[in-house]
N, C-alpha and C positions, 0 to 999 in steps of 0.2 A: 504494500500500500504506500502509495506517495506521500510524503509527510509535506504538513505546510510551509511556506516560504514563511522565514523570521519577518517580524513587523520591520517595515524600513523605517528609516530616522525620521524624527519631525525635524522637519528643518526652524531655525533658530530664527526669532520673527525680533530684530533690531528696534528696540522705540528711542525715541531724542532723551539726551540724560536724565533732565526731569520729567519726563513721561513725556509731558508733550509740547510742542514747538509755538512759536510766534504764528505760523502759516496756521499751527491747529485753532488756534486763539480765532484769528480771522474768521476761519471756514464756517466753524460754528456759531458766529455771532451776524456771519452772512448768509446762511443754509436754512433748512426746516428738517428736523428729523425725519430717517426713514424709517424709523421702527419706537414704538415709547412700550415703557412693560413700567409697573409700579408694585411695588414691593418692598420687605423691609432688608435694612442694608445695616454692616455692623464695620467693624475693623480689626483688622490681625496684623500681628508681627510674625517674622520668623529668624533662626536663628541665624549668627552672622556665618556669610558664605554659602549660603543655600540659596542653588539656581529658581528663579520661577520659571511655571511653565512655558515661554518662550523664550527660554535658555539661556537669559540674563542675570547677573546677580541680583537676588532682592535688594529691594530699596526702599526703606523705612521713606525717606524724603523726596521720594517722585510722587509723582498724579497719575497715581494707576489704581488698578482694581482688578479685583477675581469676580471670572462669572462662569457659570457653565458649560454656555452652546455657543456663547458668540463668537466668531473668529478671532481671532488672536492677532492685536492690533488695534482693534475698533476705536474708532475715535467716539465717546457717550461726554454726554453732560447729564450729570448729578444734580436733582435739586430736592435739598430737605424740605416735606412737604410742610410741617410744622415751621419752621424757623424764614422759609423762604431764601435759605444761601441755595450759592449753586457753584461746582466747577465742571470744568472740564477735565477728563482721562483719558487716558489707554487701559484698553483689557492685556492686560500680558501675565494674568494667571487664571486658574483653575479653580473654583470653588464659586459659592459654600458650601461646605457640603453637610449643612444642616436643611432640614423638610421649613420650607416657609419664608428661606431667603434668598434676595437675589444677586448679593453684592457682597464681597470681603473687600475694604479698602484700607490701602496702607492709612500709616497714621498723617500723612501730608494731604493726602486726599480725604479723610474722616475730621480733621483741621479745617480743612477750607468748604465746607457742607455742613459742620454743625453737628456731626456723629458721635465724633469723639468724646466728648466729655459725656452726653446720653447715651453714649454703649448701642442701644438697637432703637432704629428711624425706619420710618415708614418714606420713602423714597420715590421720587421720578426719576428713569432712565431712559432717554432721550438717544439711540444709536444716529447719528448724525454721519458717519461714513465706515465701509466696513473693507477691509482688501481682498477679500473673497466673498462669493453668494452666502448669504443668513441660512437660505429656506431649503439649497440643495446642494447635494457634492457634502465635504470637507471629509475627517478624516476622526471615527468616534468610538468610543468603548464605553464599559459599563465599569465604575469604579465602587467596589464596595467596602463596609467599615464606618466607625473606626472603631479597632478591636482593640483591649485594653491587652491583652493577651495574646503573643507570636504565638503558643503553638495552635490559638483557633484561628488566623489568619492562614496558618500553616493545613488545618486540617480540613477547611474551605476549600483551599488552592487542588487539593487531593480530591476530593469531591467533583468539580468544576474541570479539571483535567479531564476524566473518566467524559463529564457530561458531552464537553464540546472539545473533542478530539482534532475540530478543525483549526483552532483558536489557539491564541496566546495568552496565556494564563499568568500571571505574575504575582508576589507577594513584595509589599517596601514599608519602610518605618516610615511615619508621618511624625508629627509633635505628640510624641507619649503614645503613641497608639501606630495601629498596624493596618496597613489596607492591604485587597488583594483586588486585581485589575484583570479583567478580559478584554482583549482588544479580540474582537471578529477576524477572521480572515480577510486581506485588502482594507482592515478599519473599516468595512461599509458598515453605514447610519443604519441602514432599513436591519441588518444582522443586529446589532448592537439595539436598536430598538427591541425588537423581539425577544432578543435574552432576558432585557430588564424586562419586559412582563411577564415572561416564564420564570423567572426567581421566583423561588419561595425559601426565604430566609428564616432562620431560629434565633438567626443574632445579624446583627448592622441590619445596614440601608442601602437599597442602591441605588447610584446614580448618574443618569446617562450624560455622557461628558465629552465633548466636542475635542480633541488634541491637536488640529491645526489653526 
C-alpha cells in the first residue's frame, strides 16, 4: 500500500516589524471591509523565542492577532464595541483556541483596543484585505486539546493514526499543555472539515484551523 506524501512546509508569510505599515494605515482608513465577524476577543503572550504561526518571532509589541481561518497576513481593524477604540492588525497567528472567541491579541494590539486591562471584549473584526481567497483553497487541519497531560495527547495520536491512515497525525507542547494535530492529506478544507464533525472526543476540543 502506498503510504502518504509528508505535509509540505507552510511557507513563512513576512509582516512589517510592527505588524503593520504606513500603506496599511492608509488602505484601511480608504477601503470598506470585505468581511466583518463580531465576537469576543482576549490577549496572550508567549514565551521569549517562540515562532508564531507565520514563522516569525513573536512579538509582544507588534499589531497582530490570532485567529482561526483567516489567511495568514490579513490586514483586520479591531474595534472595542464597549469602549469605541479601534486598530488596525495583521493575523500572523493561530488561535483561540477557546469555544466563543474570535481573536488572541498581543499585548500592543489588546493596548491600543481597550482589551487589555478588561481581559475578554466583545469585538468588531473588520477583514479589510486578505492575500489569499477567505471562502476557498488554502491549506487546513483539525487541531485538538489542550491536554494537561502528554501521555493523553500521546494516546489520542495512537487512536487517530489507526482512524485516518491517510493523514498526518502529530503531537507538540503548547503553554502547559499538549495538542495533537491532523492535517488531511494535501491539507484539503472539505477532509479537515469532515474529520472535525466525525470527532467524538472524551477529552479536548477541536478545532478546524486554517495553516496558510
Amino acid at each position: 500500500m502506498d503510504r502518504p506524501l509528508p505535509p509540505t512546509r507552510i511557507p513563512r508569510t513576512t509582516l512589517p516589524p510592527d505588524g503593520v505599515s504606513e500603506d496599511d494605515l492608509m488602505f484601511v482608513a480608504h477601503h470598506r471591509p470585505i468581511l466583518t465577524e463580531v465576537g469576543l476577543a482576549t490577549w496572550y503572550t508567549a514565551a521569549r523565542g517562540r515562532k508564531s504561526a507565520n514563522g516569525q518571532l513573536f512579538d509582544d509589541h507588534a499589531l497582530t492577532a490570532a485567529h482561526l481561518t483567516l489567511p495568514m497576513g490579513s490586514l483586520v481593524k479591531v474595534t472595542n464595541l464597549k469602549t469605541g477604540e479601534s486598530s488596525a492588525m495583521r493575523i500572523s497567528d493561530r488561535g483561540p483556541f477557546v469555544d466563543g472567541r474570535i481573536l488572541d491579541l498581543t499585548i500592543a494590539s489588546a493596548k491600543a483596543t481597550g482589551v487589555y486591562r478588561a481581559g475578554l471584549v466583545r469585538v468588531r473584526l473588520d477583514v479589510y484585505r486578505a492575500p489569499k481567497p477567505i471562502d476557498s483553497g488554502g491549506r487546513w487541519c483539525v487541531q485538538i486539546g489542550a491536554f494537561k497531560e502528554e501521555h493523553t495527547a500521546l494516546k489520542l495520536k495512537k487512536q487517530l493514526l489507526k482512524k485516518y491512515p491517510g493523514a498526518n497525525v502529530i503531537d507538540f507542547p503548547g503553554e502547559n499543555s499538549y495538542w495533537v494535530r491532523i492535517r488531511p492529506e494535501g491539507d484539503d478544507r472539505e477532509q479537515a472539515e469532515a474529520i472535525s464533525r466525525r470527532l467524538r472526543l472524551n477529552e479536548g476540543e477541536a478545532f478546524l484551523t486554517r495553516l496558510d
